[in-house]
C-alpha positions in Angstrom: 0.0 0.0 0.0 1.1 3.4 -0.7 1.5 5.1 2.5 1.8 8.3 1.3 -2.2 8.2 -0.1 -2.9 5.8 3.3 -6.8 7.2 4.9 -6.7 8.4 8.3 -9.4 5.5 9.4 -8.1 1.9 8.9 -10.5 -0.7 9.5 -9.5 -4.5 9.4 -10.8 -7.6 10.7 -9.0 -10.7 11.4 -10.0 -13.4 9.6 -11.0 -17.1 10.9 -8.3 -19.1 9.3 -10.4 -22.4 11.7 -13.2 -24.2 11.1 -16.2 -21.8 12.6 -19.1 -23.2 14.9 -21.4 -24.5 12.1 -24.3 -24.5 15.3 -24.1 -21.0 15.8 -23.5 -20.1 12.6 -27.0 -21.7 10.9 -29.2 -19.8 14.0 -27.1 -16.6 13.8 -30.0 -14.7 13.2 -31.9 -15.8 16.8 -28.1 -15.9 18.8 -27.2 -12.2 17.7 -30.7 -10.8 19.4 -29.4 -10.5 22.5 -26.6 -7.8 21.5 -28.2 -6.3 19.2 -30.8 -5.4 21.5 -28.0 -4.1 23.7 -26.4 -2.5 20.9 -29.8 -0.9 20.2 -29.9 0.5 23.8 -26.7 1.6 23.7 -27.6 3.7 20.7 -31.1 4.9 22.6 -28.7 5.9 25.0 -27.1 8.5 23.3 -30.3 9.5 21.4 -31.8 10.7 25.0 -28.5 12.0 26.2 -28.4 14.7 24.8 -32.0 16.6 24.0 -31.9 16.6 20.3 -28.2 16.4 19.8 -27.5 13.6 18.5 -27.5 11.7 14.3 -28.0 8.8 13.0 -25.4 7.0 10.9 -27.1 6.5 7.9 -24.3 3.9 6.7 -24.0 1.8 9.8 -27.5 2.1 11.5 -25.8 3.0 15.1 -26.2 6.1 17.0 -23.7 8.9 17.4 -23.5 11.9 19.2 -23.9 14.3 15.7 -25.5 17.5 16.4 -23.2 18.5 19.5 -19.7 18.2 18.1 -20.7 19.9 15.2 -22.0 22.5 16.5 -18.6 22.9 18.7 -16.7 22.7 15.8 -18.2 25.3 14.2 -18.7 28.3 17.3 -15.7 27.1 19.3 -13.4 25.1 16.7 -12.8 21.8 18.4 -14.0 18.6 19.3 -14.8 17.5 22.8 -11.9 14.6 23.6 -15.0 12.4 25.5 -17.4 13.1 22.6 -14.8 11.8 20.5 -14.2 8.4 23.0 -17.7 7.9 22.8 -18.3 7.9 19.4 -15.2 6.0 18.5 -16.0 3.0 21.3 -19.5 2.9 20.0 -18.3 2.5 16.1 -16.1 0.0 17.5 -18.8 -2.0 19.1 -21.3 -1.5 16.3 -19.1 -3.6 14.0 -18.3 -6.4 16.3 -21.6 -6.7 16.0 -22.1 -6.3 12.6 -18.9 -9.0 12.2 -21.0 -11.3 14.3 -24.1 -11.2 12.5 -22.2 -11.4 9.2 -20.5 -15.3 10.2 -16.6 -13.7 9.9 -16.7 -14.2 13.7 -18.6 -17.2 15.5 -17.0 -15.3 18.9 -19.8 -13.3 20.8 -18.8 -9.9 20.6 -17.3 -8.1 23.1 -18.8 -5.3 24.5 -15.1 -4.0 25.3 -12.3 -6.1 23.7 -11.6 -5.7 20.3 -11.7 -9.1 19.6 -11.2 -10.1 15.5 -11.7 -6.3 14.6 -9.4 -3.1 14.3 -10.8 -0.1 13.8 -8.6 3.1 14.5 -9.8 6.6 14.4 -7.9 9.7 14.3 -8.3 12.1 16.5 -10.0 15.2 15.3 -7.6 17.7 15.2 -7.0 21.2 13.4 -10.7 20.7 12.0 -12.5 23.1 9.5 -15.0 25.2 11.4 -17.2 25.2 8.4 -16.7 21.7 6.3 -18.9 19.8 9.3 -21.8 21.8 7.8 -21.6 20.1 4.3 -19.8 16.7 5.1 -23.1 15.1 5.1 -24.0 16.2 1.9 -20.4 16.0 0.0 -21.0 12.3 1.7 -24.2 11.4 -1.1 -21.8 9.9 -3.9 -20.5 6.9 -1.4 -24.0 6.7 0.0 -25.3 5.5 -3.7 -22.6 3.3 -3.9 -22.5 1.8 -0.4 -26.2 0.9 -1.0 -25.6 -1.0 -4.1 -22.4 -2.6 -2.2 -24.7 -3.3 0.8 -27.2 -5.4 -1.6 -24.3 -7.4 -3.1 -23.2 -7.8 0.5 -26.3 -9.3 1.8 -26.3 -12.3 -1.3 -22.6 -12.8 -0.4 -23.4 -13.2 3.4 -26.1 -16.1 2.1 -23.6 -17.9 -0.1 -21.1 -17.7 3.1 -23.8 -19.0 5.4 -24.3 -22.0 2.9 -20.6 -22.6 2.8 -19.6 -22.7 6.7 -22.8 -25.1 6.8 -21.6 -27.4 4.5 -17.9 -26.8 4.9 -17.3 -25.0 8.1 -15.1 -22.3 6.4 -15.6 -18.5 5.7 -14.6 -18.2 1.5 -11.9 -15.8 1.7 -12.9 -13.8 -1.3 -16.1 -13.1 0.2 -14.7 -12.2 3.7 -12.4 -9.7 1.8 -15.1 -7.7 0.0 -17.3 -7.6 3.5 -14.4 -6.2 5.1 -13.7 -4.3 2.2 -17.5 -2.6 2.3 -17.3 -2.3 6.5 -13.5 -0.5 5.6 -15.9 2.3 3.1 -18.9 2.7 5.0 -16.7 3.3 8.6 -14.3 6.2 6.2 -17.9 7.7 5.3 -19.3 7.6 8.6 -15.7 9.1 10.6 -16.0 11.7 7.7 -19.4 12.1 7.8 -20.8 12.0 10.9 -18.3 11.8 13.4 -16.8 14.4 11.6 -13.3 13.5 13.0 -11.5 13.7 9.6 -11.6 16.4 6.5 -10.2 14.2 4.6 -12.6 12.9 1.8 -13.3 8.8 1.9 -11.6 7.1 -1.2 -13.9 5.1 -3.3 -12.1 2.0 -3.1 -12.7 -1.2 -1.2 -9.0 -1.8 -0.6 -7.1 -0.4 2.5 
């Protein structure tokens, strides 16, 4: 990879080179509804924290505080540094989840440990007071795309399902283009809605 053109948010996950729990995997749908439930709460949460304040992330379908840092970036020029843990722990946990439910992971994620996924977010530093007013908008390009990525995403996660049933292995090319499409939506969220980076997201799947 060329370092030099290297995004600010680097997203990987780990993958299962094991055979994966077969069990699990066929009634993922009914094991993941405990934490996504908490997951869920942990994103109503933040919704009634702070009166109004917070966004949705259209991409990932998790809550974030959106509103308030914002609107400190544009009156007072920074970012609050617990505003920015927040966000960045909840990301973190959204896609172990999201991991989970996908079969790359038959380990119940964590609500702490990292487990099979690295996600690192920069801290938002020497911000533009004004781009967190159109990020959202300069953000519509990857939301077309991500949609029609998502779609493809949800016929791959079948054919994966099928083959840990019948073989108890994730295909590789398929885990590579779901963490290829978590790697693009997490750049467009950071950019977009936790607004920690001015950097525009690539379109690209790679790292």
């Amino acid at each position: 990879m060329d370092h030099a053109h290297a995004y600010p948010v680097t997203y990987d996950v780990a993958y299962p080179d094991r055979p994966l729990n077969r069990l699990t995997s066929f009634f993922r749908l009914f094991t993941a509804v405990p934490v996504v439930l908490l997951l869920t709460a942990v994103a109503g949460v933040a919704v009634v924290s702070e009166s109004g304040g917070t966004g949705t992330v259209v991409a990932t379908g998790c809550g974030v505080l959106f509103l308030p840092p914002l609107l400190m970036l544009v009156f007072r020029g920074r970012y609050p540094r617990w505003w920015y843990d927040f966000n960045v722990e909840l990301l973190r946990f959204q896609n172990r989840v999201g991991v989970y439910v996908a079969l790359m992971d038959d380990r119940y994620p964590s609500a702490d440990e990292h487990q099979s996924v690295r996600l690192e977010v920069p801290e938002p530093v020497g911000l533009s007071r004004w781009k967190p007013l159109v990020k959202w908008a300069l953000a519509i390009p990857h939301y077309v795309v991500l949609a029609v990525l998502s779609a493809a995403a949800v016929v791959a996660m079948v054919i994966a399902w099928f083959a840990i049933l019948f073989t108890g292995r994730f295909p590789r090319a398929i885990f590579d283009y779901l963490v290829g499409v978590g790697r693009w939506t997490n750049r467009v969220t950071a950019y977009a809605f936790l607004l920690v980076t001015d950097d525009y997201p690539p379109f690209r799947l790679r790292a």
